[in-house]
N, C-alpha and C positions, 0 to 999 in steps of 0.2 A: 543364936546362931551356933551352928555346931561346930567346933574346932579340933584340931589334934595335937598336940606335941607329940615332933617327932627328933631322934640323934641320929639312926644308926641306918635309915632305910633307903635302899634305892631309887637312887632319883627318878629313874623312869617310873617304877612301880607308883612312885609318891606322886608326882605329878600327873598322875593318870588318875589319884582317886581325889583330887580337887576343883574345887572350881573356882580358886581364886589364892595368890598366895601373897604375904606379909612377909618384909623381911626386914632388918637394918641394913645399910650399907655393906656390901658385899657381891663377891661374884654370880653367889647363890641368885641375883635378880636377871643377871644374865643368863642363865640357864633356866629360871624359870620363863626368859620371854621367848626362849626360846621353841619351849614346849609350848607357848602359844596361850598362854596362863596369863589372865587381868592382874595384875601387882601393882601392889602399893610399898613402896621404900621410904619406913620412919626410920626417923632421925629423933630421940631422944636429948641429945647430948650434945653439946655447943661443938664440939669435933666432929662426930659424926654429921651434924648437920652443914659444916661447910664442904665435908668429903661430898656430900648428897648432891649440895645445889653440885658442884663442880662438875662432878660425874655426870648426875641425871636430869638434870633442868633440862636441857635438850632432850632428852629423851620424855619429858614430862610433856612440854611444849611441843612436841609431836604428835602427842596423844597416842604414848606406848604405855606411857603406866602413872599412876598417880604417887605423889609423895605427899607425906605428912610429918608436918616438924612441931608437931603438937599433940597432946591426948584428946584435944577437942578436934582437931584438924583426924586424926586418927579414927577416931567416934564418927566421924563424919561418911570417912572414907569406909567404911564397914558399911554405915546405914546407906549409900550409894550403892553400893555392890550389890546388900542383899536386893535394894527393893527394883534397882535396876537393870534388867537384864538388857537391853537393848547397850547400856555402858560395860556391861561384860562381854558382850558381842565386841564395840568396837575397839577394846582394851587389846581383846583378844587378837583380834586381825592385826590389829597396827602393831602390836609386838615384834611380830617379824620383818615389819617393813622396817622399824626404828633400829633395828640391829643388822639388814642391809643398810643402811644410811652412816650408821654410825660401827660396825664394828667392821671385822675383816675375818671370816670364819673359813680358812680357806685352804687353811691345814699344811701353810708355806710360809710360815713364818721363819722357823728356824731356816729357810735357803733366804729367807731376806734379811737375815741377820749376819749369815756367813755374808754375802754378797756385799753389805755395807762395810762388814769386816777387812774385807778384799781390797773395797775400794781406798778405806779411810789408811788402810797399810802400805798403798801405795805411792800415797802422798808423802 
């Protein structure tokens, strides 16, 4: 399977030339579901792997993206992807449904931060 290491390159650009993206723990799986991108979130590491379930089990359990807390579980999740496209299909879709469910992109946060602000100074 062909892959890239990438550091320095733009996200759109980057996510435009994949079709499936790996990541460890991190924001970077949020923007890649955003882009509407099949992902899978390993977890190597007994830390990382509790940030994982925390964060993403619900998002796994959705069927927005797969995680793997193993190099066999990892191996697994590669040989699904390549051979399965109909699973890149619904990785795909449900991506953006699991991040309306779950997050808030909505570009008002900071007025819901002053607004608590507001409130909790009044008391």
């Amino acid at each position: 399977m062909p892959y890239t290491i990438v550091q320095a390159e733009p996200l759109p650009s980057l996510f435009a030339s994949v079709d499936a993206v790996v990541s460890y723990y991190s924001t970077f799986v949020l923007e890649a579901l955003q882009f509407g991108k099949p992902t899978v979130v390993y977890s190597g590491e007994p830390r990382e792997e509790a940030m994982t379930r925390y964060h993403f089990t619900q998002y796994a359990e959705a069927g927005g993206l797969l995680t793997a807390y193993t190099q066999n579980e990892l191996e697994d999740a590669f040989g699904s992807l390549a051979s399965d496209i109909a699973l890149r299909e619904r990785l795909a879709e449900r991506a953006g449904n699991v991040l309306n469910q779950f997050q808030l992109f909505d570009g008002r946060a900071s007025e819901r931060i002053i607004e608590l602000v507001k409130r909790l100074s009044r008391k």
